[in-house]
C-alpha atoms as one frame of an Amber mdcrd trajectory, in Angstrom:
protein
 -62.470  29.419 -55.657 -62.197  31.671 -52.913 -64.427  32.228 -49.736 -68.383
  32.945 -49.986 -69.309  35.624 -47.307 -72.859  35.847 -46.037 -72.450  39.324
 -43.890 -74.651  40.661 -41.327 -74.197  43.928 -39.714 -76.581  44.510 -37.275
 -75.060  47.405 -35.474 -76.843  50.956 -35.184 -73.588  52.172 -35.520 -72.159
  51.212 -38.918 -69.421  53.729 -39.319 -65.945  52.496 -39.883 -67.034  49.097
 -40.476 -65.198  46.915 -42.501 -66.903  46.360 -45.974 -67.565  42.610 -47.287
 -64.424  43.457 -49.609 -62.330  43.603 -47.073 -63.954  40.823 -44.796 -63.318
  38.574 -48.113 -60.067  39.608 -48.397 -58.654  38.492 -44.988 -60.860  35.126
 -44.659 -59.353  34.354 -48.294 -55.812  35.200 -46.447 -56.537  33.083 -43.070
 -57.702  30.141 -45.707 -54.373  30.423 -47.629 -56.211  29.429 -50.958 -56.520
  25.638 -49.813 -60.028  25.692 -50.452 -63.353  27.089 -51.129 -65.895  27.249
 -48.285 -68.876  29.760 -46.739 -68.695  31.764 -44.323 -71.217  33.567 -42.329
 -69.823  36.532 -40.364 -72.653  38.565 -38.150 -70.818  41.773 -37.131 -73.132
  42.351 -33.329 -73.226  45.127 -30.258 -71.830  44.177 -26.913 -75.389  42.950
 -25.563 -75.679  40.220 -28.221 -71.825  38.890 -27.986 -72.129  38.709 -24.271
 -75.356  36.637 -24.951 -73.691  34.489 -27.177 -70.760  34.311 -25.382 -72.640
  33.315 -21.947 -74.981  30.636 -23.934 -71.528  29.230 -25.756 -69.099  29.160
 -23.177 -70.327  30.267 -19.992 -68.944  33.575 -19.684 -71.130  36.483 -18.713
 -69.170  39.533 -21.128 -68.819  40.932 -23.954 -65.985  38.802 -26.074 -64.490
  40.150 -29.859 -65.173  37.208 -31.844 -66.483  34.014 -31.825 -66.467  30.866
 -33.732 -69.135  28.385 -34.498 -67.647  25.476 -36.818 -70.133  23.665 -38.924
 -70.479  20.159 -38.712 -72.018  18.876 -41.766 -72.816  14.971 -42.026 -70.203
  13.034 -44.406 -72.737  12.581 -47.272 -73.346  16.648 -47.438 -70.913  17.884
 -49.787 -71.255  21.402 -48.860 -68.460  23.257 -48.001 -69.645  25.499 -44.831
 -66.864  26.079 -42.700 -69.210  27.684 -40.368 -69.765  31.189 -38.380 -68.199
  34.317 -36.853 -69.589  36.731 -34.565 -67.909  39.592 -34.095 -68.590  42.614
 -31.794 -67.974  45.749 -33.457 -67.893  47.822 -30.575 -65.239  45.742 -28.640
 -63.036  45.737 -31.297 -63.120  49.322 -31.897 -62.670  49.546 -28.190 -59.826
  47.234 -28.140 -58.174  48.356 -31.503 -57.745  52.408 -29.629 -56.461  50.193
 -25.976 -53.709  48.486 -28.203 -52.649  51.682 -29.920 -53.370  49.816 -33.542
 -55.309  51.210 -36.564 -59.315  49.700 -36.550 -58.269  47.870 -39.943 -55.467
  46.359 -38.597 -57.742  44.499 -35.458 -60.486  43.840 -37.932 -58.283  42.431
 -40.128 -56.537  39.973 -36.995 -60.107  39.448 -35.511 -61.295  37.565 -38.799
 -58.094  35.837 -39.436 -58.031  34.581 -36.060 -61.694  33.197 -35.972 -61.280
  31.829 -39.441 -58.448  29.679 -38.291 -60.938  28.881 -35.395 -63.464  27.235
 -38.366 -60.421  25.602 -39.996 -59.500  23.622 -36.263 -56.881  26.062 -35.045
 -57.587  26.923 -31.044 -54.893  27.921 -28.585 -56.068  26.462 -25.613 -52.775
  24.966 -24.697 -48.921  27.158 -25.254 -48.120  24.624 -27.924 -51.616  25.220
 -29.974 -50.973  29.183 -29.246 -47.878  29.272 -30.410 -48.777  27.553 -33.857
 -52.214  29.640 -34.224 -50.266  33.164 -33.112 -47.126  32.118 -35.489 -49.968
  31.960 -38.095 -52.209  34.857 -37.519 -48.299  36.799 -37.332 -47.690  35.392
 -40.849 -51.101  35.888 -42.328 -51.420  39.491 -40.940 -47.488  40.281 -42.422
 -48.096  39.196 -45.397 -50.925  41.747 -45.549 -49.032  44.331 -44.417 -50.330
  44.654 -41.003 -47.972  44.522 -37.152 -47.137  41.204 -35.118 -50.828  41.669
 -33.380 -48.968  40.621 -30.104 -46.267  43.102 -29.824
């Protein structure tokens, strides 16, 4: 069964945006079709990721995604893997700085916080590597560049 998407845009500027298609498409990828689970992605402007990202971790700027992981009791049987924010302005920003199509970082910024729900980080070189070899792999096999070349 593949991913549920809840999607909020709440951007004034919703041109280019990704559609829920595609947002399904390359959470289904980053999950690899090892389960089912929801997902709640809340596409934001710059003001409400640096909010989140200063409440969350303690830094005062604008960040491209973030991850919140559910944490469900053992007796819920839900399968919420949790939530991405993602600020649509800094990755339009940052797709044009890195010469690479807006698809293309949309499609890395939602892999890469998906494997942030499923436990991935890369906090350490050794947990990089692994998370980058996959986000490389998952993006390839879509078609899309190494996203750190």
């Amino acid at each position: 069964m593949p991913v549920e998407l809840d999607v909020q845009y709440v951007v004034t500027d919703q041109k280019l945006l990704p559609g829920h298609e595609q947002l399904s498409l390359w959470a289904n990828k980053a999950l690899q079709g090892d389960s089912s689970a929801h997902i709640g992605i809340r596409i934001v402007d710059e003001n409400e990721s640096q909010n989140l990202n200063h409440q969350y971790r303690g830094k005062n700027k604008p960040t491209n995604v973030l991850s919140f992981p559910m944490e469900l009791p053992e007796d819920i049987e839900e399968s919420i893997l949790g939530d991405l924010v993602i600020c649509a302005p800094l990755v339009k920003a940052e797709a044009v700085e890195q010469n690479k199509s807006s698809e293309e970082h949309w499609a890395h910024m939602v892999i890469h916080g998906t494997l942030h729900l499923l436990g991935y980080d890369h906090i350490d070189d050794a947990e990089a590597e692994v998370m980058e070899g996959l986000e490389i792999a998952l993006l390839g096999a879509l078609g899309y560049a190494d996203p750190y070349q």
